[in-house]
C-alpha positions as CSV (number, residue, x, y, z in Angstrom):
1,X,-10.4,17.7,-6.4
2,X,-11.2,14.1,-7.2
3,X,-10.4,10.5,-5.9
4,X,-7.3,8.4,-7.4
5,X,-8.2,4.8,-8.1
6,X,-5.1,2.5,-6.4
7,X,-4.3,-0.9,-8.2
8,X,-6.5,-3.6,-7.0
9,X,-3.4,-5.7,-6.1
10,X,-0.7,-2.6,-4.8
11,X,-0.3,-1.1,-1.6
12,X,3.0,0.8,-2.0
13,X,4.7,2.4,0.9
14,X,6.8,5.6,0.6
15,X,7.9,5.4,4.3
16,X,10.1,2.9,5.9
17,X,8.9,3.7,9.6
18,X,5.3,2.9,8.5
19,X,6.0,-0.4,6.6
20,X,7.9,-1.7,9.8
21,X,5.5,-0.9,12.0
22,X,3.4,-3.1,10.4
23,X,5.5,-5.8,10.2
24,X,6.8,-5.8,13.6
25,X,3.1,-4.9,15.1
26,X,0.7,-6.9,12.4
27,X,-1.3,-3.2,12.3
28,X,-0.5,-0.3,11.1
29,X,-1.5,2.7,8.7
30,X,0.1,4.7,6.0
31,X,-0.9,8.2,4.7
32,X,-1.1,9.3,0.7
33,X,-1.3,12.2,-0.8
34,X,-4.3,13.7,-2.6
35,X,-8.0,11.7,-2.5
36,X,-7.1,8.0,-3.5
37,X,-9.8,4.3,-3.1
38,X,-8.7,1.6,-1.3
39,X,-11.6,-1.0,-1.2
40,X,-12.1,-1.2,3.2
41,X,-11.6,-5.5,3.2
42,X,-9.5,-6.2,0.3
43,X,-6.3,-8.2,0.6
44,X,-3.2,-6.6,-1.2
45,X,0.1,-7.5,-1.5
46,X,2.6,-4.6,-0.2
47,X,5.8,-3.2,-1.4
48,X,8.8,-1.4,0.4
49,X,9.5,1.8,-1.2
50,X,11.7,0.7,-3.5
51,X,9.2,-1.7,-5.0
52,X,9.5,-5.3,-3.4
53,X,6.7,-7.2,-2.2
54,X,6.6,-8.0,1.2
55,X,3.7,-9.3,2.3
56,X,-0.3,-9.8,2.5
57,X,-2.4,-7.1,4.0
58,X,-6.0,-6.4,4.4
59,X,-7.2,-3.1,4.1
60,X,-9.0,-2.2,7.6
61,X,-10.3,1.2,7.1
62,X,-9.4,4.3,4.1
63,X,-10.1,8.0,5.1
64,X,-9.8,10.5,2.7
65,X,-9.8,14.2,4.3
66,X,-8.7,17.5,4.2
67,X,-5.9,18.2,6.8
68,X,-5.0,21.2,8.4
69,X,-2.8,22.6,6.1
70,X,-5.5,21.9,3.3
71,X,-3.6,18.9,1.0
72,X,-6.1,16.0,0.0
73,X,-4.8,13.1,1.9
74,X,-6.1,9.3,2.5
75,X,-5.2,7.7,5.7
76,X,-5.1,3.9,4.7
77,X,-5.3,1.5,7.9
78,X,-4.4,-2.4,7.5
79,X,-3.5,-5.3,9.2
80,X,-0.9,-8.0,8.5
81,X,-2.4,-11.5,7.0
82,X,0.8,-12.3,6.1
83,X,4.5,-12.2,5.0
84,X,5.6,-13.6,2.2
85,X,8.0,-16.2,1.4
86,X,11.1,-15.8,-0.4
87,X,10.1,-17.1,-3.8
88,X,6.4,-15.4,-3.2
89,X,8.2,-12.0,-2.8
90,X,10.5,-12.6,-6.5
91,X,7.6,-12.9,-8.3
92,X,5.5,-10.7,-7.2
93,X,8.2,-8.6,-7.8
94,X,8.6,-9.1,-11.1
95,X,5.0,-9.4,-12.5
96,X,4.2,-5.9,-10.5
97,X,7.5,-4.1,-12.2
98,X,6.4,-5.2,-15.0
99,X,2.7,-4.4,-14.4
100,X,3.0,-1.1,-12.3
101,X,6.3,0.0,-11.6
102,X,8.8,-0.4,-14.9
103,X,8.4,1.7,-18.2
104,X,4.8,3.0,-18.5
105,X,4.4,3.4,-22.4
């Protein structure tokens, strides 16, 4: 048992459903496996599942628990600041593969 430490700048989604709902909404919530920090206040930039940047959130709330089944998970709650533009979304793309996502050595 410990907590995970996420990037200050990442806030990767693995699920489609909840990365629409907060676009479409401007609230929403995902849930991670295991213990993990998100800083409550933070802006981050988030990423579909397959690793683009997407937009500005702000982390609302982060729960960390133990569910009924007994995993470690973190409930992270945000709220949309805002979507980003075109060329915004390339390079943050590219600076986080290379940062976070590509080869780790």
């Amino acid at each position: 048992m410990g907590f995970q430490t996420e990037f200050n700048s990442v806030c990767k989604f693995k699920s489609e459903q909840e990365l629409y709902e907060l676009l479409e909404y401007g609230r929403g919530k995902m849930v991670k496996k295991q213990f993990r920090v998100f800083p409550t206040g933070q802006k981050v930039i988030a990423y579909t599942p397959d690793n683009q940047a997407v937009a500005i959130v702000r982390i609302v709330a982060s729960i960390a628990e133990i569910n009924f089944q007994g995993e470690e998970v973190t409930q992270v709650e945000m709220e949309l600041v805002r979507r980003l533009t075109e060329e915004e979304a390339r390079v943050q793309t590219a600076l986080a593969h290379e940062m976070f996502f590509g080869e780790q050595s």
